[in-house]
N, C-alpha and C positions, 0 to 999 in steps of 0.2 A: 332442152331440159329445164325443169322450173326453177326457179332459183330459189323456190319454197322448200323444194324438198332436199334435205341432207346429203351431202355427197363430201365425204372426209375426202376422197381423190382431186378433190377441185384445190385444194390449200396442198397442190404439189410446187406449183409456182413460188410460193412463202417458204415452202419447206428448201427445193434448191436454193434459194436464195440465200435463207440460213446458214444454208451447209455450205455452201460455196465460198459465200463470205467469211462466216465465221474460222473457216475453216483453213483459209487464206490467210485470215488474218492471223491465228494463230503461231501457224506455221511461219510468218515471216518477223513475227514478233518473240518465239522463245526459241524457235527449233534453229532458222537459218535464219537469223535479222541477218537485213543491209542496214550498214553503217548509216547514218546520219536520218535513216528514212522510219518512221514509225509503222509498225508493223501491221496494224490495220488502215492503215493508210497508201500499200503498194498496192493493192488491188482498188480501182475506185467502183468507190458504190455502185455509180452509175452504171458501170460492163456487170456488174452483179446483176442488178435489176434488169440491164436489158436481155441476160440468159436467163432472168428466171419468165421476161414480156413471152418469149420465144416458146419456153416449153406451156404456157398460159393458150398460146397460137393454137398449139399442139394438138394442144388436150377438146373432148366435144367436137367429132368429127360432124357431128347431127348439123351443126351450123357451118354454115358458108363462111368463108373466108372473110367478103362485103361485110358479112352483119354481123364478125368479133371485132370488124374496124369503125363500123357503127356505134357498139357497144361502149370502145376504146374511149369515140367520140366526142357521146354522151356524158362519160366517165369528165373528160376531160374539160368540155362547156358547162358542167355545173358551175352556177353562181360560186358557188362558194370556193370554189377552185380557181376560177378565174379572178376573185377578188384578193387571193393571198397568193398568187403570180404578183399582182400590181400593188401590195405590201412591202413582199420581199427585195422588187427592185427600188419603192423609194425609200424604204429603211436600209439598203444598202450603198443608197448615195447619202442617206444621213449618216450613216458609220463613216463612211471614206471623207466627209470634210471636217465633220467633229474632231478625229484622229488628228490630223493635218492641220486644222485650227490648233493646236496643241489643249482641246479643251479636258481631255482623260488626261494626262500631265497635269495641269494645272489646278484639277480640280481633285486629284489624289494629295498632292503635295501642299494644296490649300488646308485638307483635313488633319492629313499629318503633321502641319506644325501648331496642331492645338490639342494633340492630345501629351498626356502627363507621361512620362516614362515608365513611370510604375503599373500602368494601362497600355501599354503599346499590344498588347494581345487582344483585347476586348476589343481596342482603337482600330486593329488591324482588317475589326469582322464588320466592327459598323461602317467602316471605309470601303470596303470591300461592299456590303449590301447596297450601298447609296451608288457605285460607282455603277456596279454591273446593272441595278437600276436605272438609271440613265442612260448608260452604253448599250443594254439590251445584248449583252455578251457577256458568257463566263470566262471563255477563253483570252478576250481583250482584256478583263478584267485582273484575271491573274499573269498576263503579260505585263501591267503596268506594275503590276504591286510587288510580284514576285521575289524581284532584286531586294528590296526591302525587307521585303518576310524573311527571306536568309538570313542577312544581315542582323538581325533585329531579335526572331524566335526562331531558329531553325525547323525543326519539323512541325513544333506546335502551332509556329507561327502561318505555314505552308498549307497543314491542313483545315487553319483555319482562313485563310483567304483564299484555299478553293468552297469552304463552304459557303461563308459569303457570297462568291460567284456565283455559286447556284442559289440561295436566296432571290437578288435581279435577276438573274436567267428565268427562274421563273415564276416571277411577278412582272417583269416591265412590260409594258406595253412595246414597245419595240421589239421585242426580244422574238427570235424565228417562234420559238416551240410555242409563247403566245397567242402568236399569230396561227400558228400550224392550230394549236388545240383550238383555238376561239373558231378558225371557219371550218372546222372538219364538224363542230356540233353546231354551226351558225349562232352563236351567240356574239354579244355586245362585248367587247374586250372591259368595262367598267363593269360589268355584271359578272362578269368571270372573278374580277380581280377581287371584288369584295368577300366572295365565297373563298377564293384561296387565300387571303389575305388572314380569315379567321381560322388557317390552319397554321401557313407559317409562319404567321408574325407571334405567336404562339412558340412555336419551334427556336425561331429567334430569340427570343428574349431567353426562354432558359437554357440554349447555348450561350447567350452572352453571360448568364448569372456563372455559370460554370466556370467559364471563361475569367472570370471576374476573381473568382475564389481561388483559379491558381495559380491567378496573378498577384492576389495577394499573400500567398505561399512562398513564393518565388521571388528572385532580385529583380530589380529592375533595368530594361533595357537602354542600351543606349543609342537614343534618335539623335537625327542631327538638324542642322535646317534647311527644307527644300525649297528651293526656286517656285514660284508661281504666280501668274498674271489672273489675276481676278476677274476681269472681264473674260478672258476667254474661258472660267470655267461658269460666266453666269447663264449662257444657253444652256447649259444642262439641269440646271437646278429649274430654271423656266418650263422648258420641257417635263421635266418629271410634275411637276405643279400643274401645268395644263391638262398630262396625259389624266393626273388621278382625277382631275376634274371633269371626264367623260367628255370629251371634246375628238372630236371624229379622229380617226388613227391619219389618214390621208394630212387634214389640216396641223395636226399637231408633227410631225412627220418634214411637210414640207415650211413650215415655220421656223422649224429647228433648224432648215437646210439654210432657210435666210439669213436667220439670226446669225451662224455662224460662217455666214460669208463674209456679211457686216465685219462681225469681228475681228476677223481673222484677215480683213484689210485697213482697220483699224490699227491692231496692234503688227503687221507687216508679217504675220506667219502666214498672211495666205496671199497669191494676186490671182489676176483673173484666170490666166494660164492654169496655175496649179490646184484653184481649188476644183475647175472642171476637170482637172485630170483625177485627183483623187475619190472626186464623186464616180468617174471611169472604174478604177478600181473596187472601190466598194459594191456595184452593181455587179462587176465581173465577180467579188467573191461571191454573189448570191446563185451566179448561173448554176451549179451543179446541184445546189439546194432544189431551185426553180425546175432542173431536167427531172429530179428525184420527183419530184411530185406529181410533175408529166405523166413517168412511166406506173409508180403506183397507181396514178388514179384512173390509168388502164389497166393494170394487174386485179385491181378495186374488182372494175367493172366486168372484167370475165369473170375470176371466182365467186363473186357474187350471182350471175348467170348462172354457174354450173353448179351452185346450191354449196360452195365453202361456207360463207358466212352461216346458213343453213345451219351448217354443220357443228360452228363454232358456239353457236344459241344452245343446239340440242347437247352440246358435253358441259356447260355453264348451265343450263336447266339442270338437268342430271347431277350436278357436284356441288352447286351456289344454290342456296333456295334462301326467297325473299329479296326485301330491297337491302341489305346488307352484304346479303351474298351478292347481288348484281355489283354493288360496287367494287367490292372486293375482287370479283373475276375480274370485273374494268379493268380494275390498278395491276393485278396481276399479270393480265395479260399487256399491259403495255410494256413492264418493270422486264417480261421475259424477252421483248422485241425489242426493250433496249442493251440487256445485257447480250443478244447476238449479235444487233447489227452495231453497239458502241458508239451511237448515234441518236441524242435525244430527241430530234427534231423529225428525221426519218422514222424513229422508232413511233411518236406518234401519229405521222400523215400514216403509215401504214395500219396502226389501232385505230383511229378516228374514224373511219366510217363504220367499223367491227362494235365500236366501243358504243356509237347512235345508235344502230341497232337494238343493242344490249338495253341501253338505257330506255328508247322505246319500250320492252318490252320488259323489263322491269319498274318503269315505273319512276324512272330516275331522272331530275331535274338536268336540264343540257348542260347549265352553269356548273353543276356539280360534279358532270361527267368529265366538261372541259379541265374542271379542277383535279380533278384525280388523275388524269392521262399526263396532265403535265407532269405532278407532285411525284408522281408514279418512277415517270421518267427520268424527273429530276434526281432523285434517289437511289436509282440504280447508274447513271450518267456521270455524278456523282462521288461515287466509290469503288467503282472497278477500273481494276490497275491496268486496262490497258484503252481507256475513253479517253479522248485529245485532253480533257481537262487535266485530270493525273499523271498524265502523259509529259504534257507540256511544263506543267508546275515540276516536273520530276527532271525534265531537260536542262530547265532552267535552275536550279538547285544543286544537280548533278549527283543526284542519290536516283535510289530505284524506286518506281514508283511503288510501288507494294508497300515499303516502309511508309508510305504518307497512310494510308488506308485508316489505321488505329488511330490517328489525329481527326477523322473527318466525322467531328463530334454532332456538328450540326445537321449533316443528313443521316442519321442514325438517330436522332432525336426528330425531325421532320417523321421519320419512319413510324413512330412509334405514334405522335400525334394524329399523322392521317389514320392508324389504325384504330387509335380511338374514338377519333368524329365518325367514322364509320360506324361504329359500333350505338354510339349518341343518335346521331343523324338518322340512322337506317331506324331506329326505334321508334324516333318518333314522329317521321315516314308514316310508319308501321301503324302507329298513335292516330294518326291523320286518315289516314285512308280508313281505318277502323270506323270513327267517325263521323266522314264524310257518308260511307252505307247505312 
């Protein structure tokens, strides 16, 4: 079958998957939770995507068996896939010794003893973007802060250090969904970040103004003094200053990993033993990320055979016209593949080769696409009450996450921002191509 022509039957594989997962998750997170275990998290992704590889198999009897494992192949030796396999394991030995070095410790609790009382909300979000910036994690991110945020602003305080978290989540160059958006459109992670950068550092600041005004409404909290070793939080700040300075992800990546061996034998938080073990773990937390990408970018390559992606062009032609509409379908459809699978980073290796596509043939800059798939993600990742992020801030807290939702000011203002550069951008796109004929 050609992979040009439309076949809505080929996105059955996407569609089980949906159903399966989401559907699981559901059910094990409101209807019948297990105790201790978060409710999209008992079914893993992984047995999802490989029933939906299976029915993918199925489907297109016209081809040989050989040549959908060819396909699979193909799907899976692309550069770009192969190069954010070999991202993901060494930014997951950079997560596992940084940790371990005590440098997220040291360099939360560096921040926190310079902000004023009367700002510990504001303090809580700029802490929060710098951290998850560094860490390339939103979830680490609100694991360090968390305890504090209770302590400190209860809910306001919570919803604003998960928004923070997704601010680094996604902007860092470390960071998976980064990495996921920058190779699924092959663009330069410095080129990416400068085009996203002019949406949420935007979204940022007037969350902080916000922030600001009802903190000055409001009493002031009370901080205490945290413990911190300054050197162990100075690789991160190094790291963050190399990464924006466009300096290869590989170099800057394995630099960090030195720097904070150095350290962390320096100040006696790490010895040789432990920080290879923790670099051990960190790589293992990537493996299930790394399997995920495996199997999409075989799922990729049969529905794209059987004419899905086809399919997915011809209802975004039909609905989205112009290069506005193209990006808006982009974001759209990522923002919908996050809130099924509750998975930012999944939600966009499965958009990202849909989303090139799109971009191709409207007309849209890779940088831009990349930015959107993330922002997209980020937003919907974000704010629904049942993604690890909300999830986790909500365990740790020990309120429901649902209650954090109405605090999560920052990605409801990101919302609104990317809908406006859209609107700006796409125009004068529009302006451009006008003319260039």
């Amino acid at each position: 079958m050609n992979e040009n022509v439309p076949n809505p039957k080929a996105l059955l594989p996407i569609l089980v998957f949906l159903v399966f997962y989401l559907g699981c998750g559901i059910y094990f997170q409101y209807v019948s939770p297990i105790e201790g275990q978060m409710g999209f998290y008992v079914v893993s992704v992984v047995v999802a995507f490989s029933i939906a590889l299976i029915v993918a198999f199925l489907q297109n009897r016209r081809l040989t068996f050989d040549w959908k494992i060819h396909l699979c192949a193909k799907g899976i030796g692309d550069d770009n896939i192969t190069i954010m396999l070999f991202i993901f394991l060494v930014a997951g030995a950079f997560s596992g010794i940084a940790s371990e070095a005590g440098g997220a410790s040291s360099t939360a609790n560096l921040l926190l003893n310079v902000i004023p009382a009367s700002m510990a909300v504001p303090g809580l979000f700029i802490i929060a973007c710098i951290i998850s910036l560094a860490m390339g994690t939103s979830v680490g991110t609100i694991t360090v802060l968390m305890p504090i945020a209770v302590s400190v602003a209860a809910s306001t305080g919570i919803g604003t250090v998960v928004g923070g978290a997704m601010f680094g989540d996604n902007l860092s160059f470390i960071s998976d969904t980064t990495i996921a958006a920058t190779r699924t459109q092959d663009v330069e992670m410095k080129d990416k970040f400068r085009v996203n950068l002019g949406i949420a550092l935007p979204a940022a600041i007037i969350t902080l103004a916000v922030l600001v005004a009802m903190s000055l409404s409001g009493g002031a909290a009370q901080l205490d003094h945290y413990d911190f070793d300054l050197l162990q939080a100075l690789p991160y700040f190094i790291v963050l200053i190399v990464a924006i300075c466009g300096v290869n992800v590989f170099v800057v990546l394995l630099g960090g990993i030195l720097l904070f061996a150095l350290v962390g034998g320096l100040t006696g938080s790490l010895t040789f033993a432990t920080a290879f073990s923790a670099m051990g773990d960190g790589t293992s937390e990537m493996f299930e990320t790394m399997i995920v990408t495996i199997l999409v970018a075989s799922i990729s390559a049969l529905v794209r055979e059987n004419g899905g992606f086809a399919a997915i062009l011809e209802f975004i032609r039909s609905h989205f016209r112009g290069v506005r509409g193209g990006m808006l379908g982009t974001g759209l459809l990522t923002m919908l593949m996050d809130i099924a699978c509750a998975n930012n980073t999944v939600a966009i290796v499965v958009a990202g080769p849909i989303a090139k596509t799109i971009g191709k043939d409207y007309g849209i800059q890779p940088t831009r696409t990349a930015s959107l798939i993330d922002i997209f993600s980020c937003v919907a990742q974000g704010i629904i009450p049942y993604g690890a992020q909300l999830l986790v801030a909500a365990n740790l807290a020990g309120i429901a996450s649902i209650s954090i939702m109405p605090f999560c000011i920052y990605q409801m203002i990101l919302f609104a921002c990317v809908l406006i550069w859209i609107v700006l951008r796409g125009h004068n796109d529009k302006e451009n191509a006008r003319a260039a004929a």
